[in-house]
MIDOSE-1310 file (N, C-alpha, C; in nm, 2 decimals, decimal comma, always signed):
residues 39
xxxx	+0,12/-2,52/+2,91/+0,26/-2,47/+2,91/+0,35/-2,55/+3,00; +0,30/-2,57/+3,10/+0,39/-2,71/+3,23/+0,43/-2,82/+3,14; +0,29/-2,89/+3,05/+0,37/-3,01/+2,96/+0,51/-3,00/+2,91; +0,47/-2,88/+2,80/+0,60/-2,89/+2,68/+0,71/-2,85/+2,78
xxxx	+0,68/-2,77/+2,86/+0,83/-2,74/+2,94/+0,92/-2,87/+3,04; +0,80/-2,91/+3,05/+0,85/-3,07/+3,14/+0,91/-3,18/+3,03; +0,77/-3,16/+2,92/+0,86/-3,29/+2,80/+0,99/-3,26/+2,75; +1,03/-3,11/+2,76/+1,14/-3,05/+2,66/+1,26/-3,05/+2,76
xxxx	+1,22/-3,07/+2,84/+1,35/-3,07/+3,02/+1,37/-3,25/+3,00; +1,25/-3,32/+3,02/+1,33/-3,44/+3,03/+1,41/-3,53/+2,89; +1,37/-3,42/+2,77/+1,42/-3,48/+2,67/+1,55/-3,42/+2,67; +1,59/-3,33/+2,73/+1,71/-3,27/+2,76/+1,80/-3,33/+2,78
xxxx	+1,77/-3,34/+2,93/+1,82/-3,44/+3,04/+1,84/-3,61/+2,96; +1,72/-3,64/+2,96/+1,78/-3,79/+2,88/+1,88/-3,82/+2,79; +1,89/-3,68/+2,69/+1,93/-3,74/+2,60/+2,11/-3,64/+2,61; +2,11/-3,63/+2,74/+2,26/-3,58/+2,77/+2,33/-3,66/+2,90
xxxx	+2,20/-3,70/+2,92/+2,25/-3,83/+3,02/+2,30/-3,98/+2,99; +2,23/-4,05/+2,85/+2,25/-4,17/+2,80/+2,39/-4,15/+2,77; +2,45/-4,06/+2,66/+2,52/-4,03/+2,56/+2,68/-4,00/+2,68; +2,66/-3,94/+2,75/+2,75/-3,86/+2,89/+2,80/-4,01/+2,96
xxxx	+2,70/-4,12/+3,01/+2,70/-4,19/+3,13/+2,74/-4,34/+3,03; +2,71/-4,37/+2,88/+2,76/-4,43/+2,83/+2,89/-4,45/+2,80; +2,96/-4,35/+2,75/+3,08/-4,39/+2,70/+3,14/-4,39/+2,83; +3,13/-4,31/+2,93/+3,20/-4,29/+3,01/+3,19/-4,45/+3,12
xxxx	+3,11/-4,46/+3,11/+3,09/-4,63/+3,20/+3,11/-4,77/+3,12; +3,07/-4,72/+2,97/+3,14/-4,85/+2,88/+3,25/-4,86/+2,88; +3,36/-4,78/+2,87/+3,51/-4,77/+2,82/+3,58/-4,81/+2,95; +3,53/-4,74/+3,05/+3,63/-4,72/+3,19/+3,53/-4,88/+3,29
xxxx	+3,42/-4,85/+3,23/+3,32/-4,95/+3,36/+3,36/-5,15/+3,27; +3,34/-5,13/+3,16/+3,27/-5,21/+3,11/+3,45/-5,28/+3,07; +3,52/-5,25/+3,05/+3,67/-5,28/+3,04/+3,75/-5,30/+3,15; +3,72/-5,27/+3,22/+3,80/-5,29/+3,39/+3,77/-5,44/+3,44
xxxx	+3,58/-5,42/+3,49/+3,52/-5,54/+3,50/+3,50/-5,65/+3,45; +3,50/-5,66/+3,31/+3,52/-5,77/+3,17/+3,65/-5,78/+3,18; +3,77/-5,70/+3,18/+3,92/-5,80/+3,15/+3,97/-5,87/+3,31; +3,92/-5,85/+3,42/+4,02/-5,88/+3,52/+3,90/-6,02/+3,56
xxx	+3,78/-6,03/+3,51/+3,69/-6,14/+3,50/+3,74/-6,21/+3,45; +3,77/-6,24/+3,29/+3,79/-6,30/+3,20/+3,88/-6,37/+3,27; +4,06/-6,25/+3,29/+4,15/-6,31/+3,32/+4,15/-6,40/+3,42
């Protein structure tokens, strides 16, 4: 019972963490740092 509870938390977590910390650091991270480089 510890497994599934642990596998089913971190599949949680992962998969609200990728989706959450992506857009939010591609758009704002990844655009800020890339245009003022470039320029």
């Amino acid at each position: 019972m510890s497994t599934p509870r642990t596998e089913a938390r971190g599949l949680g977590v992962q998969l609200i963490l990728p989706p959450k910390v992506t857009p939010d650091l591609d758009l704002p991270g990844s655009n800020q740092p890339i245009r003022p480089s470039s320029s």
